[in-house]
C-alpha positions as CSV (number, residue, x, y, z in Angstrom):
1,X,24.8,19.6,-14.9
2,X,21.7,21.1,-13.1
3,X,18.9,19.3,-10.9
4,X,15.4,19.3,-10.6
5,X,12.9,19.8,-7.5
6,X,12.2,16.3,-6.8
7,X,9.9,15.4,-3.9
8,X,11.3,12.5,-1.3
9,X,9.2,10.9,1.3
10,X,10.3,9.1,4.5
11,X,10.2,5.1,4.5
12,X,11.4,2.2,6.5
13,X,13.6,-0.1,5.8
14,X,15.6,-3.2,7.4
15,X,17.1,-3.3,10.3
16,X,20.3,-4.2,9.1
17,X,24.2,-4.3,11.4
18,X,26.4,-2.4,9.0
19,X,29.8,-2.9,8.7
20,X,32.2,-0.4,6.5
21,X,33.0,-2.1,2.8
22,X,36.7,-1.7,1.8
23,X,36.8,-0.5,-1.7
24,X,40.6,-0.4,-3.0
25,X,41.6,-0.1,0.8
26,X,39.4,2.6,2.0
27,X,35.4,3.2,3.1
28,X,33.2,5.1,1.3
29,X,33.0,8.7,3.6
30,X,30.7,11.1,3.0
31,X,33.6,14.2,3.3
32,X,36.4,12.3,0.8
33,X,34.0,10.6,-1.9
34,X,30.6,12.0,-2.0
35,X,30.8,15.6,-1.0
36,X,33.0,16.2,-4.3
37,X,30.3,14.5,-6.4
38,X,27.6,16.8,-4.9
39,X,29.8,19.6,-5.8
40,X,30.5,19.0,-9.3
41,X,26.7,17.7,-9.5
42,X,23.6,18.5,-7.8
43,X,24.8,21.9,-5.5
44,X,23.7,24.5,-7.9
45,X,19.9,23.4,-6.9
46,X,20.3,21.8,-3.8
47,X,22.7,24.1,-1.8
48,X,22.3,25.5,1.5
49,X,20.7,29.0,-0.2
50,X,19.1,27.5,-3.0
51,X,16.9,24.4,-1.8
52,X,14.8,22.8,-4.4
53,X,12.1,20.7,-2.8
54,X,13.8,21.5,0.6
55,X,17.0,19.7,0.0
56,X,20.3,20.4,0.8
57,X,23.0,17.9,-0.3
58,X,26.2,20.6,0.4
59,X,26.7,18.8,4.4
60,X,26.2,15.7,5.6
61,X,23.8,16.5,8.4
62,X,21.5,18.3,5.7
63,X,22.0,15.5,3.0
64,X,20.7,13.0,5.9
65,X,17.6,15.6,6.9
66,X,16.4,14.9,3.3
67,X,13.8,17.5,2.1
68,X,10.7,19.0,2.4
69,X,9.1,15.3,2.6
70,X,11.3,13.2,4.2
71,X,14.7,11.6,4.1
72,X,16.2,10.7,0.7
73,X,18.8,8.4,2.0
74,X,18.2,5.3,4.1
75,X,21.3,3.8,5.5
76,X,22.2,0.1,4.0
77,X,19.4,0.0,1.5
78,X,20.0,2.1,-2.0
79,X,16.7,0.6,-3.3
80,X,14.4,2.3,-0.5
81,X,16.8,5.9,-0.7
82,X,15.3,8.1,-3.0
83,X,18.3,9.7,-4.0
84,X,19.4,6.8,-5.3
85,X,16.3,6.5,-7.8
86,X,16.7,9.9,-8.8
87,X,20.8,9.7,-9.7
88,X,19.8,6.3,-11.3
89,X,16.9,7.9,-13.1
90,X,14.7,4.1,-11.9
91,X,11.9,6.4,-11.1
92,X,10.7,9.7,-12.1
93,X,11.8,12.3,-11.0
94,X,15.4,11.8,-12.1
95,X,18.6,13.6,-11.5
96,X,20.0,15.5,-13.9
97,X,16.9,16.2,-16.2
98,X,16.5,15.0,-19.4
99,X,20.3,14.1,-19.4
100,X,22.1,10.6,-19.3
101,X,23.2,9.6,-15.3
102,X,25.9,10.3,-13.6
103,X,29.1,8.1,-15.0
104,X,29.2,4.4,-13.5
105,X,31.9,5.1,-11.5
106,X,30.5,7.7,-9.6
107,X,26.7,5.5,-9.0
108,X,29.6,2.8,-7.7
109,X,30.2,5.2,-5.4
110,X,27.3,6.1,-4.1
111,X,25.8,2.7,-3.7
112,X,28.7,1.9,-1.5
113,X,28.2,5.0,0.5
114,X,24.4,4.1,1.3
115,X,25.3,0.1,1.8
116,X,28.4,0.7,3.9
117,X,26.0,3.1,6.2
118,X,26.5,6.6,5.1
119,X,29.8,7.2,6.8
120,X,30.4,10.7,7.4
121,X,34.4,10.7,7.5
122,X,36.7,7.6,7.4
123,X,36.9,7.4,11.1
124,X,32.9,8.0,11.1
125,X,30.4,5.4,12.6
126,X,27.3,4.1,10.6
127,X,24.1,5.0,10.6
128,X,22.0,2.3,11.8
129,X,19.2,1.8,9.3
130,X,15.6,2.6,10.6
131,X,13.4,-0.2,11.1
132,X,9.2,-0.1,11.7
133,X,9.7,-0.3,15.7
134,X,6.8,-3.0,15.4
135,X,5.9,-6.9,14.4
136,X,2.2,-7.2,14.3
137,X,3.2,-10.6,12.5
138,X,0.3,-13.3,13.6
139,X,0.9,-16.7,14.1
140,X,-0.8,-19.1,12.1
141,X,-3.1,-20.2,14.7
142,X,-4.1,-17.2,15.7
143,X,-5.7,-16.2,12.3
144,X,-9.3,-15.2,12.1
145,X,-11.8,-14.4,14.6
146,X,-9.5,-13.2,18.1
147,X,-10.8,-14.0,21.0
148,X,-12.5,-11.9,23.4
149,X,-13.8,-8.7,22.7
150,X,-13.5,-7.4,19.0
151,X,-10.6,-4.8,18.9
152,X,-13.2,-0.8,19.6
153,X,-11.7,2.3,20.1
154,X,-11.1,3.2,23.6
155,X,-11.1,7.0,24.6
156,X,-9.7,8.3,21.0
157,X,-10.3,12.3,20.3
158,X,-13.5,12.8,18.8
159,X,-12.5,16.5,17.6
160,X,-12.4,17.2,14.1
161,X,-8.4,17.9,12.4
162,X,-10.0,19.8,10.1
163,X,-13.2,21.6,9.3
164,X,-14.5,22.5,5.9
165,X,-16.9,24.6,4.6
166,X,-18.2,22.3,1.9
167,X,-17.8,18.3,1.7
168,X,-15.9,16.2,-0.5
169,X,-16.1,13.1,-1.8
170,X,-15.5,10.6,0.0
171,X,-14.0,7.2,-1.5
172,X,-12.7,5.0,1.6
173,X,-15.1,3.3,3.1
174,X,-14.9,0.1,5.6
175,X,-16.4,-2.4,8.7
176,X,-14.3,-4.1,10.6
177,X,-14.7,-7.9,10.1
178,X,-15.8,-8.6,14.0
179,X,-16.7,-5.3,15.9
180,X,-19.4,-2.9,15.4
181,X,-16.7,0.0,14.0
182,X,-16.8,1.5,10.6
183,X,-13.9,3.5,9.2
184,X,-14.7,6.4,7.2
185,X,-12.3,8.4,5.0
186,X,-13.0,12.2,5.7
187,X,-10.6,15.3,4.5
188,X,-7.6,14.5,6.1
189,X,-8.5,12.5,8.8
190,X,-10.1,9.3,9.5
191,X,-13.6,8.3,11.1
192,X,-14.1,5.6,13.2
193,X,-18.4,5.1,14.0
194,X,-20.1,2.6,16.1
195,X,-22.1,0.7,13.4
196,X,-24.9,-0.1,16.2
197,X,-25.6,3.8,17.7
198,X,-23.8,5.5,15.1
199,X,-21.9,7.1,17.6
200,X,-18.6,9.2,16.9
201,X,-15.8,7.3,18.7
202,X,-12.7,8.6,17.6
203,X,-11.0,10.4,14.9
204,X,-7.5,9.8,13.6
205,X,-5.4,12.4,12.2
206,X,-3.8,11.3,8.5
207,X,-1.0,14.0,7.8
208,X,0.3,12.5,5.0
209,X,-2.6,14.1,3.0
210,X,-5.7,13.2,1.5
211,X,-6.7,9.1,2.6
212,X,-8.5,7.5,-0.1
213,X,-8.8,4.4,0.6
214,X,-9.1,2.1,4.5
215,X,-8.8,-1.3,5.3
216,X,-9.4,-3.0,8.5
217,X,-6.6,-6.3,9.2
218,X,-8.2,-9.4,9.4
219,X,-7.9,-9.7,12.6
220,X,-9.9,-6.5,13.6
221,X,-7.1,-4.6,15.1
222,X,-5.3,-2.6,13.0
223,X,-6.6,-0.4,10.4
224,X,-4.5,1.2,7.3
225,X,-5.9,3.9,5.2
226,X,-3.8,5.1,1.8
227,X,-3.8,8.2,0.4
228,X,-1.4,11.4,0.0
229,X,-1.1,14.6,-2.1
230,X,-2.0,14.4,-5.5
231,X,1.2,14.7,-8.1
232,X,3.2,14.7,-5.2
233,X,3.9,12.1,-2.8
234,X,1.8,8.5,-1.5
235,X,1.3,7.0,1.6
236,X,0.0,4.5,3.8
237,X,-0.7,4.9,7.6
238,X,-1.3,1.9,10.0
239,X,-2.9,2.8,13.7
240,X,-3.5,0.0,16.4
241,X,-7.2,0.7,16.1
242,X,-7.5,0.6,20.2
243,X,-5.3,3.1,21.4
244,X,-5.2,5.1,17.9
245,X,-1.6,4.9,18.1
246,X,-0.1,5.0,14.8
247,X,2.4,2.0,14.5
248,X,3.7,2.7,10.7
249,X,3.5,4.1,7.8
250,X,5.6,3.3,4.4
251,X,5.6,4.6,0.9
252,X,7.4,6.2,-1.3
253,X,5.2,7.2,-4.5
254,X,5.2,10.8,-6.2
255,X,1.6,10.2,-6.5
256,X,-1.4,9.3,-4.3
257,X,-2.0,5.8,-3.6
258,X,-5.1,5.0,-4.5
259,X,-5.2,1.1,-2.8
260,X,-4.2,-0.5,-0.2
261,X,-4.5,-3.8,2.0
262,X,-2.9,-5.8,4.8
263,X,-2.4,-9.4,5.2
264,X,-4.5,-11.5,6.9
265,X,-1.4,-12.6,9.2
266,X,-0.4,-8.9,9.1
267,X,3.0,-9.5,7.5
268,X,2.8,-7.6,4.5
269,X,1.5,-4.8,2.8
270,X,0.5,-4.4,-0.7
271,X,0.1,-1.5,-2.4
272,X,-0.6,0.2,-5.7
273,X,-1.6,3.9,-7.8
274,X,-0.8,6.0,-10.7
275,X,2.5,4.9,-10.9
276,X,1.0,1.5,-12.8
277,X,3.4,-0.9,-10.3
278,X,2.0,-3.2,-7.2
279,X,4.1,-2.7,-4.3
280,X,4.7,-5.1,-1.2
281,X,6.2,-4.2,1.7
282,X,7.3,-6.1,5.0
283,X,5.7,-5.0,7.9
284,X,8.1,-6.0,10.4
285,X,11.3,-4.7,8.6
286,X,10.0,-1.8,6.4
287,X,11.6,-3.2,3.6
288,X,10.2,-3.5,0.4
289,X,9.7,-7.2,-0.9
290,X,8.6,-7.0,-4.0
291,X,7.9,-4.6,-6.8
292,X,5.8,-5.5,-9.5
293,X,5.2,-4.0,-13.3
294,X,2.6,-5.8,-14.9
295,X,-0.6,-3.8,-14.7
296,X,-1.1,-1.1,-17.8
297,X,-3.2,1.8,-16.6
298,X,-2.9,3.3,-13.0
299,X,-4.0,0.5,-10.2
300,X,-7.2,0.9,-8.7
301,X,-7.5,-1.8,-6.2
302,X,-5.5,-4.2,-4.1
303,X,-7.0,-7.2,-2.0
304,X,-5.7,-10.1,-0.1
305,X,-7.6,-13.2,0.2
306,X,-9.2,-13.8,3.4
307,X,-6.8,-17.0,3.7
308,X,-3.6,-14.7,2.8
309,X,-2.5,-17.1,-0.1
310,X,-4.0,-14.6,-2.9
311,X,-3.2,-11.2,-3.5
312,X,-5.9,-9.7,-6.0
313,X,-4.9,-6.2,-8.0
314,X,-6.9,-4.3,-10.8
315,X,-6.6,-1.4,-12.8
316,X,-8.0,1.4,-14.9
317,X,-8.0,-0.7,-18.2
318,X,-10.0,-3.6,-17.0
319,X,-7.4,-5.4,-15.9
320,X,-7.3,-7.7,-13.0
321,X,-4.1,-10.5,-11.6
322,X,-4.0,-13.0,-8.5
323,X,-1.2,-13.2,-7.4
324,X,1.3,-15.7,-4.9
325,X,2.1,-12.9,-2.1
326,X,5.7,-14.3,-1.1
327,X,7.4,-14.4,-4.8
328,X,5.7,-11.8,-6.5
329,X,4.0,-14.7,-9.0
330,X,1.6,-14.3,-11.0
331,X,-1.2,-17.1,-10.6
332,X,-4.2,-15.7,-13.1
333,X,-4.8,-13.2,-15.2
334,X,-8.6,-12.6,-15.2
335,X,-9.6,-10.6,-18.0
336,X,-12.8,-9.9,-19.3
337,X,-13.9,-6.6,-17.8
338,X,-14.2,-3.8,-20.5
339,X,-13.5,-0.7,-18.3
340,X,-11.5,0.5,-15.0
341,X,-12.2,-2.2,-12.3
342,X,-13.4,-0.2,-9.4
343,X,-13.4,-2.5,-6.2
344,X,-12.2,-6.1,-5.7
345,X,-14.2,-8.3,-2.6
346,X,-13.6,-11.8,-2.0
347,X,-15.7,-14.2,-0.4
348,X,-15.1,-15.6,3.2
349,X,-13.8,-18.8,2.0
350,X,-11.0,-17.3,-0.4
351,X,-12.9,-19.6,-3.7
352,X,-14.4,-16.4,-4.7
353,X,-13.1,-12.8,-6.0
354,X,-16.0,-10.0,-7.2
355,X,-14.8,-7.3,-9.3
356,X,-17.2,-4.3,-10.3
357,X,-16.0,-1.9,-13.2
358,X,-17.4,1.0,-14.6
359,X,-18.3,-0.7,-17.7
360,X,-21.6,-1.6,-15.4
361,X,-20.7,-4.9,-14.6
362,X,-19.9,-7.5,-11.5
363,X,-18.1,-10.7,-11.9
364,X,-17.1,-13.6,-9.9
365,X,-14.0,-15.3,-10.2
366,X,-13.6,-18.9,-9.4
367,X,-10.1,-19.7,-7.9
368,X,-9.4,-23.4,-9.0
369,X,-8.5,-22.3,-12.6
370,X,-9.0,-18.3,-12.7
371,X,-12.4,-18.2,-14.6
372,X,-15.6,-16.6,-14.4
373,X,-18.5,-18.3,-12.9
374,X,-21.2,-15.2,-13.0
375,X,-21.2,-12.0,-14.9
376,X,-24.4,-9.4,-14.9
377,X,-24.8,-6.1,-15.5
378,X,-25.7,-4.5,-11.6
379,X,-25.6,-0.5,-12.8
380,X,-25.9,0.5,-16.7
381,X,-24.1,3.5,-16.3
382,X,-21.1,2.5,-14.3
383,X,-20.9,0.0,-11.1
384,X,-18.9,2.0,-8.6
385,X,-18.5,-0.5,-5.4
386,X,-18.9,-4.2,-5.2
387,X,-18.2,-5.8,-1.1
388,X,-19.4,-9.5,0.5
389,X,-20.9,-9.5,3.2
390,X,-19.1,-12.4,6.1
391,X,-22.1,-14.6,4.0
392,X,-22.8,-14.7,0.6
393,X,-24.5,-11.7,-0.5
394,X,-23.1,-8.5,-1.9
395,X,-23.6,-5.0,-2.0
396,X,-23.1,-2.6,-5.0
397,X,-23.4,1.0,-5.8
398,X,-22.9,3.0,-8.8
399,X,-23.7,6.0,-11.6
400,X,-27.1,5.3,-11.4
401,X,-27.5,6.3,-7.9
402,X,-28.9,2.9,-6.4
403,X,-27.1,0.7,-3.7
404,X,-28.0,-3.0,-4.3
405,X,-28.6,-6.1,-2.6
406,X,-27.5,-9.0,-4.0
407,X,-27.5,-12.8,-3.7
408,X,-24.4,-14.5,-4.2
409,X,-25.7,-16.4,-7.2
410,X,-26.2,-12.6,-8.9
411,X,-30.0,-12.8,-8.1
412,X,-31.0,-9.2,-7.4
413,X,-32.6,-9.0,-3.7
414,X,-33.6,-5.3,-3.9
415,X,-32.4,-1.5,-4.2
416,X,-32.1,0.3,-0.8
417,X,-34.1,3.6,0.0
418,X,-32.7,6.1,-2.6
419,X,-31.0,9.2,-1.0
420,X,-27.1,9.5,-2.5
421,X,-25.9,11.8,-5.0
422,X,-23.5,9.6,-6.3
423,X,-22.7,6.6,-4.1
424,X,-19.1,5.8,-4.6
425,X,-18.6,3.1,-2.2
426,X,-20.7,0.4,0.2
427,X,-20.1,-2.0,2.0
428,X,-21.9,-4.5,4.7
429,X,-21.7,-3.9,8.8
430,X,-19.9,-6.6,10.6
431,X,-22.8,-8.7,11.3
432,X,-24.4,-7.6,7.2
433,X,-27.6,-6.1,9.4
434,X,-26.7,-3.0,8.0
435,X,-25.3,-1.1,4.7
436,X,-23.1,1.8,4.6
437,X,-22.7,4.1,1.3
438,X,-20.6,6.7,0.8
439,X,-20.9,9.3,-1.7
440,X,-20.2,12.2,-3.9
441,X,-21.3,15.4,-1.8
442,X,-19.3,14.2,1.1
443,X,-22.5,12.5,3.1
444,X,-22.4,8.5,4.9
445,X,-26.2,6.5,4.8
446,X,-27.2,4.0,7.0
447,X,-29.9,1.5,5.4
448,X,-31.3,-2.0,7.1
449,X,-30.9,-4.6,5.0
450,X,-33.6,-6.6,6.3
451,X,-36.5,-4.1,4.4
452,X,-34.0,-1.9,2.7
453,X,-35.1,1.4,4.7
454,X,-32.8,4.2,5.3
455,X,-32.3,4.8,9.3
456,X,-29.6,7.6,9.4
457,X,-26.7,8.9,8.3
458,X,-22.9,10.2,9.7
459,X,-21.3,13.2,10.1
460,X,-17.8,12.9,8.2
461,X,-17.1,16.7,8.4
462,X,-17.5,17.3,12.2
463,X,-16.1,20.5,13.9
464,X,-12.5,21.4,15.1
465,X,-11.9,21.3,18.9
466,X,-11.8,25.5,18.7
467,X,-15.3,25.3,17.1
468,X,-18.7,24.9,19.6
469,X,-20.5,21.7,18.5
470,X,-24.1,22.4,17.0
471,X,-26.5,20.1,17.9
472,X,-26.0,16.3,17.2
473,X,-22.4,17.1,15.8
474,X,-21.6,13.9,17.7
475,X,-24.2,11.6,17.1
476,X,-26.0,10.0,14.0
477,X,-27.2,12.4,12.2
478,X,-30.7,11.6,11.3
479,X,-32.3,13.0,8.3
């Protein structure tokens, strides 16, 4: 029986008390039971000279190391160990390839091993399961607006991780709901501008890979941004958006995750990519709540309602479902868009979702019975982005090269200064004075809304600490 590289990544999980299981007498150890499976099974690839995606399964301290991502076993909880997917081949990869699992008697075993706390001998302790070190849970009461000063950056590096030569695309793209902060998505890093000077204020480093996608909380203070390496592994990164401290980060996808969100009261957070599933995890704990297999093309956007009672996700087929965050429920199935849905926005009061798709369209979704209220056609070729503003306007981009103001009622208010090759993403400032765009060639635009004039743009490739700054490296760079 022979392995395959499979690629694990690290994730929290419940903070659970473990206590060893008795199975005909005696605990499941590590040395006695699972060593001799390893042996028979999975050591010709993942031995201590021959380590397939940097695993080594032949000792104990090397089985709990995991591999070149992260640890494949998490103590008390078989459903968040990667190892356990692979052996039960729930999840791609699996172990062995194209073969049938191991016998039943022998996944027993394992499962008892990881829920009895991966003993190492019989006379072995636990391993106490690893838990998020955090509870950013809010209160009910202390939803929305906090008070005081909105949540800014205070004294964050403002060197570039990384450098590049040439600009890429850039696809995540968002204002915090009460502070003059915009997070940008940049190569392996995230952004954070002041939305008034356009100021550089701090930089965030995203190792996990590539971010796609960022999300401010609700409550202004946290900020999450998805992403990963492509065919590989998925990720999402939260950071207290203060002190840049990075208070989490969960996931365990072999692809990129394309979408992410937080809930308004910060305990959950929902997830979703090429693997065609909607994730959510628990904040507090780590663990994940709820895994859900109803979309049919990769997903492409996940959004909580502003009142955390609706969880919105879409996909590549046109597909998009509401759904009840805390059983996994589905409320409504809206369908009616005839291409990938691109972004989902909903409207301060939570009565409203807007979906854009690349079939050119943008849609409004009443939430008393799921249906649509307004549909129009905002960019021929493709509409890209679709975001409120705290009011009711909107902003749209797409193929067509145009950003777009909107009323809420779909009247069209006006196109914004042309200048993007390709904007792939917009959205409103936190007071909706201004319009932010993404694009294509790697470049951020600045427009006012009140007369729809371009007044700048932001540098999302600045230089590395070892590099001199050239002028206005640090400031808005105005075109």
């Amino acid at each position: 029986m022979t392995c395959q590289p499979l690629t694990f990544h690290i994730r929290v999980a419940a903070a659970l008390l473990f206590v060893p299981m008795a199975l005909g007498g005696q605990s499941i150890n590590y040395q006695d039971n699972i060593l001799p499976l390893v042996q028979a099974n999975c050591a010709k690839c993942h031995n201590e000279d021959k380590k397939k995606a940097d695993l080594d399964l032949t000792s104990y301290q090397a089985a709990l190391k995991g591999g070149g991502s992260g640890a494949v076993l998490v103590a008390g909880n078989p459903d968040a160990s990667k190892l356990w997917k692979a052996i039960t081949q729930t999840e791609d990869p699996t172990m062995p390839p194209n073969q049938p699992p191991l016998p039943d008697k022998d996944l027993e075993t394992f499962k008892n091993w990881i829920l009895q706390g991966l003993l190492e001998s019989a006379g072995g302790k636990a391993v106490a399961a690893r838990s998020s070190g955090s509870d950013f849970t809010l209160k009910s009461d202390a939803l929305g607006k906090p008070p005081g000063p909105p949540p800014m950056p205070a004294d964050l590096p403002r060197e570039g991780i990384i450098h590049t030569a040439r600009t890429t695309a850039i696809t995540g793209l968002a204002a915090s709901p009460w502070a003059p902060l915009l997070a940008v998505a940049g190569q392996k890093q995230v952004l954070l501008f002041n939305t008034d000077s356009l100021e550089l204020l701090g930089i965030l480093p995203f190792k996990e890979g590539q971010p796609v996608d960022v999300k401010f909380s609700r409550s202004g203070q946290l900020l999450l941004a998805s992403g990963g390496i492509g065919a590989k592994s998925g990720r999402v990164v939260v950071w207290d958006v203060v002190t840049g401290k990075q208070l989490m980060d969960l996931g365990d996808d072999y692809d990129t995750t394309l979408a992410a969100d937080i809930r308004p009261d910060q305990s959950q957070i929902a997830l979703g990519g090429p693997s065609r599933m909607v994730k959510i995890w628990s904040t507090k704990s780590g663990a994940l709540q709820h895994k859900i297999k109803k979309h049919t093309d990769w997903v492409t956007a996940v959004a909580f309602s502003p009142n955390g009672q609706m969880l919105a996700t879409a996909d590549r087929n046109g597909g998009i479902v509401v759904w009840d965050p805390d059983s996994a429920q589905e409320i409504f199935t809206l369908a009616g868009h005839k291409s990938a849905v691109t972004a989902l926005s909903w409207r301060g009061d939570s009565k409203l979702l807007a979906s854009s798709s690349e079939d050119g369209g943008v849609k409004l979704w009443e939430m008393e019975e799921g249906k649509p209220v307004k549909s129009w056609t905002a960019h021929a070729a493709g509409a890209l982005s679709v975001a409120y503003a705290q009011d009711d306007h909107l902003v749209t981009c797409g193929r067509d090269n145009a950003v777009t103001l909107w009323e809420g009622s779909g009247k069209k208010l006006r196109d914004l200064e042309k200048c993007c090759d390709l904007p792939l993403r917009a959205g409103f400032s936190s007071g909706g004075e201004r319009v932010f765009a993404s694009d294509f060639g790697g470049r951020v635009m600045v427009w006012n809304v009140a007369d729809g004039k371009r007044i700048g743009s932001l540098d999302a490739n600045p230089p590395e600490a070892t590099q001199p700054p050239g002028p206005a490296q640090f400031g808005p760079a105005w075109r």
